[in-house]
One Martini backbone bead per residue (centre of mass of N, CA, C, O) as a GRO file, in nm:
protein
   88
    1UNK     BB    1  11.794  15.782  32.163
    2UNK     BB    2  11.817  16.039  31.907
    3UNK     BB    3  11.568  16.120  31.626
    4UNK     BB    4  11.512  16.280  31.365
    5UNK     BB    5  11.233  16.322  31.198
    6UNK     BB    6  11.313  16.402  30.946
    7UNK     BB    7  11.533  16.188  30.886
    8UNK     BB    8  11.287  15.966  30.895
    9UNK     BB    9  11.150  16.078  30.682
   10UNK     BB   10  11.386  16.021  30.434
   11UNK     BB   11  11.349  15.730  30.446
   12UNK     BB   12  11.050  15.749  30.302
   13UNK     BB   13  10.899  15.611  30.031
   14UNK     BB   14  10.725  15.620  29.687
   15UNK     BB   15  10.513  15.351  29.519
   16UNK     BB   16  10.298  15.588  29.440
   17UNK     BB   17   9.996  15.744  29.251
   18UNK     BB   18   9.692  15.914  29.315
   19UNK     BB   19   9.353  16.061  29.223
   20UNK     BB   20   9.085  16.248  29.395
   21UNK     BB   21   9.047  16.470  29.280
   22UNK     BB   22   9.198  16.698  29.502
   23UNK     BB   23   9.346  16.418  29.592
   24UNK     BB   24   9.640  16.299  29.726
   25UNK     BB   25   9.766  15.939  29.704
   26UNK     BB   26  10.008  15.827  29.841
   27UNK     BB   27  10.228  15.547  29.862
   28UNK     BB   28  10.419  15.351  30.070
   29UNK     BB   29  10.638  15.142  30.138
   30UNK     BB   30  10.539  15.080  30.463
   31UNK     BB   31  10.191  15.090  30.351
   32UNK     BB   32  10.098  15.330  30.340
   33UNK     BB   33   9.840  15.604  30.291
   34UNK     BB   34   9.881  15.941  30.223
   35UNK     BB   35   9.683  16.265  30.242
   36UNK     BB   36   9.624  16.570  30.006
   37UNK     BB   37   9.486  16.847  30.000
   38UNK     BB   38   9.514  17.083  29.747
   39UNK     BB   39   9.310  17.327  29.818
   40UNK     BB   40   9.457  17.359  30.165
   41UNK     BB   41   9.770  17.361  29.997
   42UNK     BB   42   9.946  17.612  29.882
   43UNK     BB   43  10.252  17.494  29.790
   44UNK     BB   44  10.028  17.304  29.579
   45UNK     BB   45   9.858  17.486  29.359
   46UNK     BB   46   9.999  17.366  29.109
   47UNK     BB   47   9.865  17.103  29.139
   48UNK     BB   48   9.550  17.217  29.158
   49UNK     BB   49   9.572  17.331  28.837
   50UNK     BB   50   9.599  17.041  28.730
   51UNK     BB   51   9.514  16.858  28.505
   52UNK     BB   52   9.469  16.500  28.495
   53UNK     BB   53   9.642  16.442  28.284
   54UNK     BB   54   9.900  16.578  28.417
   55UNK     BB   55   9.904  16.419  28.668
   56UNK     BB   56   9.940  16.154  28.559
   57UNK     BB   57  10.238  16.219  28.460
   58UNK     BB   58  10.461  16.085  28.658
   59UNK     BB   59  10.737  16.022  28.875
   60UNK     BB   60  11.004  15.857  29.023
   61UNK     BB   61  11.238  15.914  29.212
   62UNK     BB   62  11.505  15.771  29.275
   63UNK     BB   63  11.411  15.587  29.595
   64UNK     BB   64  11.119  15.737  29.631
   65UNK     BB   65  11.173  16.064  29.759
   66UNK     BB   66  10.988  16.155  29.478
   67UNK     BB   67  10.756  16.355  29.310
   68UNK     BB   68  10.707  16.374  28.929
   69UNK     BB   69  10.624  16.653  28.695
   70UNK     BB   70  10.691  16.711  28.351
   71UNK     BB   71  10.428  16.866  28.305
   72UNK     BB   72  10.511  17.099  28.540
   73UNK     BB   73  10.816  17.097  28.635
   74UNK     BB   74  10.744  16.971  28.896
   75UNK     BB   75  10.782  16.870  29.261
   76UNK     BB   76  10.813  16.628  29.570
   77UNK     BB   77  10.861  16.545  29.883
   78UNK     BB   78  10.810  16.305  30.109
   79UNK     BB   79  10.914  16.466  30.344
   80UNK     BB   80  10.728  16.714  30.287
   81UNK     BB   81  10.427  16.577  30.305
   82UNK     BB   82  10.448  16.474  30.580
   83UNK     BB   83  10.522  16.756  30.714
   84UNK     BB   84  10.379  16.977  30.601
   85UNK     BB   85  10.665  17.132  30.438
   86UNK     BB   86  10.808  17.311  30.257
   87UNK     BB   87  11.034  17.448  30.054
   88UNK     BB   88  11.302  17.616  30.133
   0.00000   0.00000   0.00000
């Protein structure tokens, strides 16, 4: 059986959100916690000129499938975050 990789990223849902500096730690449902360096990826740009207070107001989109920032108007898939590539 062959699934893909896509497929299964857009499965793992974001149960947290926090920042260290320009760093980015999204929590997973399945226990994982990965990082993201924002002055390192173009297409989180505006995300790294966001001040802390801004990144501070988060909410996770139903279902946990995305993080969204309303004082910034924009958020992220987390099936793109894992895949490091941004939204088409």
């Amino acid at each position: 059986m062959h699934t893909s990789a896509s497929r299964v990223l857009d499965q793992v849902a974001a149960t947290g959100v926090r920042f260290e500096g320009d760093i980015l730690y999204v929590r997973l449902e399945d226990g994982r916690e990965i990082s993201v360096p924002l002055n390192k990826i173009e297409w989180l740009a505006w995300l790294a000129r966001a001040t802390p207070d801004q990144r501070a107001h988060w909410s996770l989109e139903p279902g946990g499938y995305a993080i969204y920032w309303e004082d910034l108007d924009d958020g992220v898939e987390v099936c793109h975050l894992l895949a490091m590539e941004p939204l088409a």
